[in-house]
C-alpha positions as CSV (number, residue, x, y, z in Angstrom):
1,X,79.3,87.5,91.9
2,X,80.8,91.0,90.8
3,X,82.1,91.6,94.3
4,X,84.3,87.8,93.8
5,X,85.2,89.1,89.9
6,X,86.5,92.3,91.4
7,X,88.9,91.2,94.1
8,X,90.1,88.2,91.9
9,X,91.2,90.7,89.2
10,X,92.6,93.0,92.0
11,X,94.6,89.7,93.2
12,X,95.5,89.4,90.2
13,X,96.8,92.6,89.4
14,X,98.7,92.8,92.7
15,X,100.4,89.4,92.0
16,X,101.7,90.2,89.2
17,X,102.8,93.8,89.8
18,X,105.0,91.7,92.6
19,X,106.2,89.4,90.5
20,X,107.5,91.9,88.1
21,X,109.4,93.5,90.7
22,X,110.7,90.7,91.9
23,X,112.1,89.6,89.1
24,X,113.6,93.1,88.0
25,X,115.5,93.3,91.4
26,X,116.4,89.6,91.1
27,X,117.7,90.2,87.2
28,X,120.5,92.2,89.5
29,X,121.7,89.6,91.5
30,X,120.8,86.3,90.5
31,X,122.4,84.4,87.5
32,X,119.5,83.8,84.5
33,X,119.8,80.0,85.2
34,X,119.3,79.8,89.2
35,X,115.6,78.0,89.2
36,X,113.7,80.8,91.5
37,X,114.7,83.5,88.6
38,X,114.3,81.3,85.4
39,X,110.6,80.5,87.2
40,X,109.8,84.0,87.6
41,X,111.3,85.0,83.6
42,X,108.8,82.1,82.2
43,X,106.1,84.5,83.7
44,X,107.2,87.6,83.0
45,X,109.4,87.3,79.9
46,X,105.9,86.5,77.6
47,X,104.4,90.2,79.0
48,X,107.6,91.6,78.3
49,X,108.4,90.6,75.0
50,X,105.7,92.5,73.1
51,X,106.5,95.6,74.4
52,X,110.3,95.5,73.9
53,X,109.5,95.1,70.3
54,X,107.7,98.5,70.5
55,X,110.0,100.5,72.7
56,X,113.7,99.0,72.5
57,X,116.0,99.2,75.8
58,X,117.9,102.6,76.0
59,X,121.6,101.5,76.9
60,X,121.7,99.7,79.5
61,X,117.9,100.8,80.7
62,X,115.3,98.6,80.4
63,X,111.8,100.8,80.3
64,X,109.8,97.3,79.4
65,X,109.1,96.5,83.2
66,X,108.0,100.2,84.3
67,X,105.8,100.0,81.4
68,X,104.3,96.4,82.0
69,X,103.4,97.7,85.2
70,X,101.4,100.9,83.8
71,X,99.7,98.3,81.9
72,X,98.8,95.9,84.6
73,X,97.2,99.0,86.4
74,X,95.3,100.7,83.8
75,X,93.9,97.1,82.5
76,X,92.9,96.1,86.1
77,X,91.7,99.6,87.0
78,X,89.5,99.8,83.4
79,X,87.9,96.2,84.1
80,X,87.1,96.9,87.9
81,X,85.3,99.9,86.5
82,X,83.6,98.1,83.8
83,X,82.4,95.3,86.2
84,X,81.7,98.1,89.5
85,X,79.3,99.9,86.7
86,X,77.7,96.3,86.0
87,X,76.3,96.5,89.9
């Protein structure tokens, strides 16, 4: 049962590190009201928003994303850890 827990939460982490990505390197050539783009901000816009209260973009660079994605990994690595020592 910890084995299924472990490789859902490292789906899910790998899911949505790609769907951050993809909608940073989409946010440079797609206009904010084509559907596939729109679809992928009402996913990632809600992660983003906390964090661009903390740390504000610099210019015209947006650390929110990079950050996001140091999240993702340090939450999915910390629970695969908690559940691998639950064995």
């Amino acid at each position: 049962m910890i084995d299924v827990l472990i490789a859902l939460i490292q789906a899910l982490g790998s899911i949505l590190f790609i769907v951050v990505i993809v909608s940073v390197v989409l946010s440079y050539f797609m206009s904010p009201y084509h559907p596939i783009r729109s679809s992928l901000d009402r996913i990632v816009e809600p992660m983003l928003r906390p964090i661009r209260r903390v740390v504000p973009p610099l210019g015209m660079i947006d650390f929110s994303p990079l950050i996001l994605i140091i999240l993702i990994q340090v939450i999915q690595t910390l629970l695969i850890s908690i559940l691998a020592s639950l064995r």
